[in-house]
C-alpha positions as CSV (number, residue, x, y, z in Angstrom):
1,X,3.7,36.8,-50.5
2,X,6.0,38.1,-47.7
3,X,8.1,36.8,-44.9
4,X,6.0,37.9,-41.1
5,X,9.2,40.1,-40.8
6,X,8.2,42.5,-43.8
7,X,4.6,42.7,-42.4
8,X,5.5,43.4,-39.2
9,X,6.7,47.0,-40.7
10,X,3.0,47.9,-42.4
11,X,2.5,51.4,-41.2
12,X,-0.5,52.1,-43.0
13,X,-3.3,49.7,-44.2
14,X,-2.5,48.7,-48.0
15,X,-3.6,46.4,-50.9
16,X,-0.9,44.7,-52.9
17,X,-1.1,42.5,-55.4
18,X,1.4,39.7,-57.1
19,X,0.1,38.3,-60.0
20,X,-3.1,36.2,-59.4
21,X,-2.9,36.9,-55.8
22,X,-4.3,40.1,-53.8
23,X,-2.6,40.6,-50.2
24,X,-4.6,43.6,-47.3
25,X,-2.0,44.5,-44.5
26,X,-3.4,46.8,-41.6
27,X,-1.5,47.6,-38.8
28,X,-3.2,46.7,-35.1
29,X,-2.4,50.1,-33.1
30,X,-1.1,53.0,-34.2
31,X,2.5,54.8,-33.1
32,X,3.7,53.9,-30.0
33,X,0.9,51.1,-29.2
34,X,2.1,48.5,-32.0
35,X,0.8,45.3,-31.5
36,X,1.1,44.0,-34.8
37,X,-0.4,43.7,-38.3
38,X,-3.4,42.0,-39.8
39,X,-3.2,40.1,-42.8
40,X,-5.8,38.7,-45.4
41,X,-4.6,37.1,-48.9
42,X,-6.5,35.7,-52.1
43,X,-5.1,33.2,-54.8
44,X,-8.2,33.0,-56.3
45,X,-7.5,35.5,-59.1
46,X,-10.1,37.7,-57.7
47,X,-8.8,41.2,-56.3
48,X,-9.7,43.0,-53.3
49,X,-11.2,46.3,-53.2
50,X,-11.7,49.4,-51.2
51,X,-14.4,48.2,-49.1
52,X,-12.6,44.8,-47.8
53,X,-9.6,47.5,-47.0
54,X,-12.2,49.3,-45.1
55,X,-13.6,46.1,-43.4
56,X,-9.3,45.2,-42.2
57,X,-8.8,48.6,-41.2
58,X,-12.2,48.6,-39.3
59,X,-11.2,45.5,-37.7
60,X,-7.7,45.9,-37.0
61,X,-8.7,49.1,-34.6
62,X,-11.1,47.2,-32.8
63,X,-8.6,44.6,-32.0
64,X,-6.1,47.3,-31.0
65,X,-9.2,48.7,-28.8
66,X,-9.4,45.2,-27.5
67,X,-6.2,45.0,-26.0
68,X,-5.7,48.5,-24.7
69,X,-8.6,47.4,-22.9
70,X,-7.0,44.1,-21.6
71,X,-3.7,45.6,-20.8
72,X,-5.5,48.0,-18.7
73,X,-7.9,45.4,-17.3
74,X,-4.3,43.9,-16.1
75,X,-3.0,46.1,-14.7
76,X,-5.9,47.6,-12.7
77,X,-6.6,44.7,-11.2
78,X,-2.5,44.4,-10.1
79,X,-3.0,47.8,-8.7
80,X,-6.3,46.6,-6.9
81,X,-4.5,43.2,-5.3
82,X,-2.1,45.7,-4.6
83,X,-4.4,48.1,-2.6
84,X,-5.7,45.1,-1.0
85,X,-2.9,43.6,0.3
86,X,-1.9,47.0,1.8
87,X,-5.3,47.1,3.5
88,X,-5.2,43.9,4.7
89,X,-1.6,44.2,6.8
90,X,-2.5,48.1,7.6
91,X,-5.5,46.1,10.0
92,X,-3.5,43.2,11.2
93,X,-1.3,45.9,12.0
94,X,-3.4,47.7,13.6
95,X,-4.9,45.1,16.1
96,X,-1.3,44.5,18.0
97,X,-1.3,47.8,19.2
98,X,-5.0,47.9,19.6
99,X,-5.6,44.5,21.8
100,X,-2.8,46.0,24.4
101,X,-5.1,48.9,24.8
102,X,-8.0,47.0,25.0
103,X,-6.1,44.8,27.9
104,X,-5.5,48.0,29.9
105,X,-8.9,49.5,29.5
106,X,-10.1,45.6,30.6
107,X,-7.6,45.7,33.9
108,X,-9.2,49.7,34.5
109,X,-13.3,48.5,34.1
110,X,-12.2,46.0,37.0
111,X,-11.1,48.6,39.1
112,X,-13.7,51.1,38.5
113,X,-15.3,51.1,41.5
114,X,-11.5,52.7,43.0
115,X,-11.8,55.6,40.5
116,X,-12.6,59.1,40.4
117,X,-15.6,60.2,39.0
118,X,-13.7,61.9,35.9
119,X,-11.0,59.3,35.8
120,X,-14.3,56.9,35.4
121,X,-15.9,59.1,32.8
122,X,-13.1,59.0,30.4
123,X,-12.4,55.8,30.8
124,X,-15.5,55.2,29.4
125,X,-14.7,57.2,26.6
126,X,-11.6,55.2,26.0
127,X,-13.9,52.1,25.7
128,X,-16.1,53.2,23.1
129,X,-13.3,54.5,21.1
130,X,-11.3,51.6,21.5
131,X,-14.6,49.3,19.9
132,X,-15.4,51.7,17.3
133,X,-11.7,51.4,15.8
134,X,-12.2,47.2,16.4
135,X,-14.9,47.5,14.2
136,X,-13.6,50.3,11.8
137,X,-10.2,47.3,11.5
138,X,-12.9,44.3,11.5
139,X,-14.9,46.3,8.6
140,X,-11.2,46.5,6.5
141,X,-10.6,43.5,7.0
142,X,-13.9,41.7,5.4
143,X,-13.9,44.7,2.4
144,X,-10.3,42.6,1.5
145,X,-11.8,38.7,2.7
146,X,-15.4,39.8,0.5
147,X,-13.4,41.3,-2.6
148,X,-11.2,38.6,-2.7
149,X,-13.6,35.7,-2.0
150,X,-11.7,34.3,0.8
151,X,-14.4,35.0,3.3
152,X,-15.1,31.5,5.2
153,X,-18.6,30.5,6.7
154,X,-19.4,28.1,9.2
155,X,-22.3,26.7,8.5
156,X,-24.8,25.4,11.4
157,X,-29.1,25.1,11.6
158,X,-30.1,28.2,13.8
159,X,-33.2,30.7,14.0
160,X,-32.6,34.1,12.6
161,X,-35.3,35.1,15.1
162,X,-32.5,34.1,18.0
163,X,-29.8,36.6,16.5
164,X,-32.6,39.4,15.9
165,X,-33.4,39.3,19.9
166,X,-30.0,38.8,20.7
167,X,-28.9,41.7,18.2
168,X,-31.8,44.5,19.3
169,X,-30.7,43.5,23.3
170,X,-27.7,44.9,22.4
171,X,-28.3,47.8,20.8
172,X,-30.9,48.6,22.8
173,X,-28.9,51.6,25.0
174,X,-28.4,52.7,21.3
175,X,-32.2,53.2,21.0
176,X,-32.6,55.1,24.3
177,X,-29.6,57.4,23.3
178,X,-31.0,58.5,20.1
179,X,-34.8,58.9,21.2
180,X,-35.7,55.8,19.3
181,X,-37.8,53.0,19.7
182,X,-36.7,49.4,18.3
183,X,-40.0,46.9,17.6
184,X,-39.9,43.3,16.3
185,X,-42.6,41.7,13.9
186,X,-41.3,38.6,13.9
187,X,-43.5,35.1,12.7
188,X,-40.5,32.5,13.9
189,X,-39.2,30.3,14.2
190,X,-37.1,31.0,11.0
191,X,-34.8,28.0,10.8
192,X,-32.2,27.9,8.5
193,X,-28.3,26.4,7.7
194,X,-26.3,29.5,7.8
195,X,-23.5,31.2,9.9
196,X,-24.4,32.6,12.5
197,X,-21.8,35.3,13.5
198,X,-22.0,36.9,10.3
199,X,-25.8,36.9,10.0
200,X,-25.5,38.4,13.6
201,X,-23.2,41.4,11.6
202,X,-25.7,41.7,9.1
203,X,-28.7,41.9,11.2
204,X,-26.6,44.5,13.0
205,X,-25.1,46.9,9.8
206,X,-28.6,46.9,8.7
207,X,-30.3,48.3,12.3
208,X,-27.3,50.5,12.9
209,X,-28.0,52.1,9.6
210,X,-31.6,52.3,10.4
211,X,-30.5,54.4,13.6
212,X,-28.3,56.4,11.9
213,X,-30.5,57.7,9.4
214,X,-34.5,57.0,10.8
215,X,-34.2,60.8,12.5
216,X,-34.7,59.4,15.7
217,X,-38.1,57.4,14.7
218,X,-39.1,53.7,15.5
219,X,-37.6,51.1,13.5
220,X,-39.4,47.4,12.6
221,X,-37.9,44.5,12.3
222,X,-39.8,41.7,10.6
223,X,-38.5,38.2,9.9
224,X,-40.6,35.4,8.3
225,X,-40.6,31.9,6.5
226,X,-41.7,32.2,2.7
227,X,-42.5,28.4,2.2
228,X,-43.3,28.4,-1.4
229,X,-39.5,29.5,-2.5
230,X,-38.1,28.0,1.1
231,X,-36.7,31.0,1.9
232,X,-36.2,32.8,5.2
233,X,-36.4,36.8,4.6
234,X,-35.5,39.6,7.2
235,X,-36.6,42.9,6.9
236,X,-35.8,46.6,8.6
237,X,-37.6,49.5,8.3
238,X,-36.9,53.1,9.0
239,X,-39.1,56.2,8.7
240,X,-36.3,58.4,8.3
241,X,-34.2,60.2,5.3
242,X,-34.4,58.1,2.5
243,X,-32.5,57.7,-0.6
244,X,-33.1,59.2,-3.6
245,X,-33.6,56.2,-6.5
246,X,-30.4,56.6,-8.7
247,X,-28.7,56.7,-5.3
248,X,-29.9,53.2,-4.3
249,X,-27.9,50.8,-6.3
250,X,-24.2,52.4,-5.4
251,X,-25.0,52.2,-1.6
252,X,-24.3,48.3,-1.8
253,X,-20.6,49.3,-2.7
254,X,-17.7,50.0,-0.6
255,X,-17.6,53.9,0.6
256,X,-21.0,54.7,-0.7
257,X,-23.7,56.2,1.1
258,X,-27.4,57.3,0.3
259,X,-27.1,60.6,1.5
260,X,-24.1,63.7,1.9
261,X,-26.5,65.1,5.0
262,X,-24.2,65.0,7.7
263,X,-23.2,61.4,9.1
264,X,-20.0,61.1,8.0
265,X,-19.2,58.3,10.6
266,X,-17.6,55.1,10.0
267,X,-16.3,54.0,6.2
268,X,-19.0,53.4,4.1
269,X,-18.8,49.9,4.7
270,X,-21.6,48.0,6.0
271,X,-24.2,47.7,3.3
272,X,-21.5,46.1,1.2
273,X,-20.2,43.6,3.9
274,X,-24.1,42.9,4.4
275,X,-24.6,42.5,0.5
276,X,-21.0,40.2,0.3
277,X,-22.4,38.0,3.5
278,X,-26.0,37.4,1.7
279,X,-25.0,36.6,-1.4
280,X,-22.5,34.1,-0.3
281,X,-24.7,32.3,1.6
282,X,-26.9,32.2,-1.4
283,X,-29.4,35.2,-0.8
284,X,-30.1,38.9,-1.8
285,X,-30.6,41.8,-0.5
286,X,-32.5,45.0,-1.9
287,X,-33.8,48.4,-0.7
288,X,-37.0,50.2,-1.1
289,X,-37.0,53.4,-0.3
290,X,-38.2,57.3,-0.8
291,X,-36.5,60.8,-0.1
292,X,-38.9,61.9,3.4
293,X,-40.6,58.4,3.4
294,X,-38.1,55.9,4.8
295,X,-36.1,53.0,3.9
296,X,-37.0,49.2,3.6
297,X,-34.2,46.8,3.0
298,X,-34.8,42.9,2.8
299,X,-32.4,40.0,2.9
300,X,-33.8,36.9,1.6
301,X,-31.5,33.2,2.4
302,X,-32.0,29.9,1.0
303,X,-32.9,27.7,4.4
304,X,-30.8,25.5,2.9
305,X,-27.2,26.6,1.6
306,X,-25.6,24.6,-0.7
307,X,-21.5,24.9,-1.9
């Protein structure tokens, strides 16, 4: 009935009619978010009414709801890659200044024995600050690897009871400085084809926020084969804070926590670098917990990943 060009300018939704044929135009948007104009014609002789205009109009502002939302799904997402990218060279950044600290804090432990008992002390200090901004750099950099699913396993058979020993040896000063105790329930071996270095980060995000929130009480770790769905589980229990139940699904993402009491250390990072590991090697992880009781979380792994 009319050229595109003379229903492009339909400012209103309308009914027109030309002879034995009826013509609905409603515009998609409104103002200054035109996106164009929806159309319906009959050459049927049969006319429409106000109810099909009704129908246009009600579909014509769901398709200009549509793409708002896509255009905004655009260009959050630009503005995420964006942020990304920015975190990402912010911690390369960071680690060229970082490893020629770490060099002369090497070249100082080796000469220890020459120094002072202050110069020694805060040396020591140094250290540990020098490791805690590795890790804060490391954890930046797998929040960018994990959201943009460029994080690469190697894959190799192994026991997860092996990295849980290995693991708790370490931490184990950790334990003595917090009045802690750290047992291990574990019915190994637990063989499985994973990687190992990043289940050795999981197994150690998970006990170092069992630390930080278990108030100073022992913590288990279990580990066990569940034969019937071939799947290797882990588990770490605290007795401490807890977290409240609409709390517990937002602490799996980045710069969540379960709790505002106090420890404010560190990003917010590690439950979601734990949950990004698991689930790419083909597992899950969840949390059981109660305010006063304690928290349980579980990882469960396929013994056998498949990509």
């Amino acid at each position: 009935m009319e050229a595109p060009v003379a229903l492009a300018a339909t400012v209103r939704g309308e009914v027109r009619f030309e002879g034995e044929r009826s013509r609905i135009s409603v515009p998609i948007g409104m103002r200054g978010d035109r996106f164009g104009v929806l159309s319906f014609a009959r050459c049927d002789g049969a006319a429409h009414g106000a109810a099909d205009l009704s129908l246009a109009q009600e579909l014509g502002e769901r398709l200009s709801l549509a793409i708002r939302n896509a255009r905004e799904h655009m260009a959050l997402a630009a503005a995420l890659g964006d942020r990304e990218r920015l975190i990402s060279i912010a911690a390369h950044e960071l680690r060229n200044p970082l490893c020629s600290v770490r060099f002369c804090l090497q070249t100082l432990e080796r000469n220890g024995a020459a120094l002072a008992s202050p110069a020694a002390k805060m040396l020591e200090i140094m250290a540990r600050g020098e490791r805690k901004i590795a890790r804060l750099i490391d954890d930046l950099l797998d929040l960018g690897r994990i959201r943009t699913g460029q994080m690469e396993m190697e894959l190799s058979p192994f026991d997860l009871c092996d990295v849980i020993r290995d693991v708790s040896a370490l931490m184990e000063a950790q334990t003595v400085d917090i009045g802690s105790s750290l047992n291990l329930e574990l019915d190994g071996p637990v063989v499985g084809c994973w990687d190992r270095a990043r289940l050795d980060q999981v197994v150690s995000n998970l006990l170092a926020n069992a630390f930080k929130y278990g108030q100073g009480r022992p913590v288990i770790v279990r580990a066990g084969v569940d034969r019937q769905r071939e799947v290797g589980w882990l588990a770490v229990v605290d007795q401490g804070l807890g977290i409240e139940r609409e709390l517990q699904e937002g602490i799996f993402e980045p710069f969540k926590r379960g709790t505002s009491i106090g420890h404010r250390e560190g990003l917010g990072l590690g439950l979601f670098i734990v949950r990004g590991i698991v689930e790419q090697l083909g597992g899950a992880v969840r949390v059981d917990s109660r305010p006063g009781v304690g928290s349980t979380f579980v990882v469960e792994l396929p013994l056998q990943v498949s990509h």
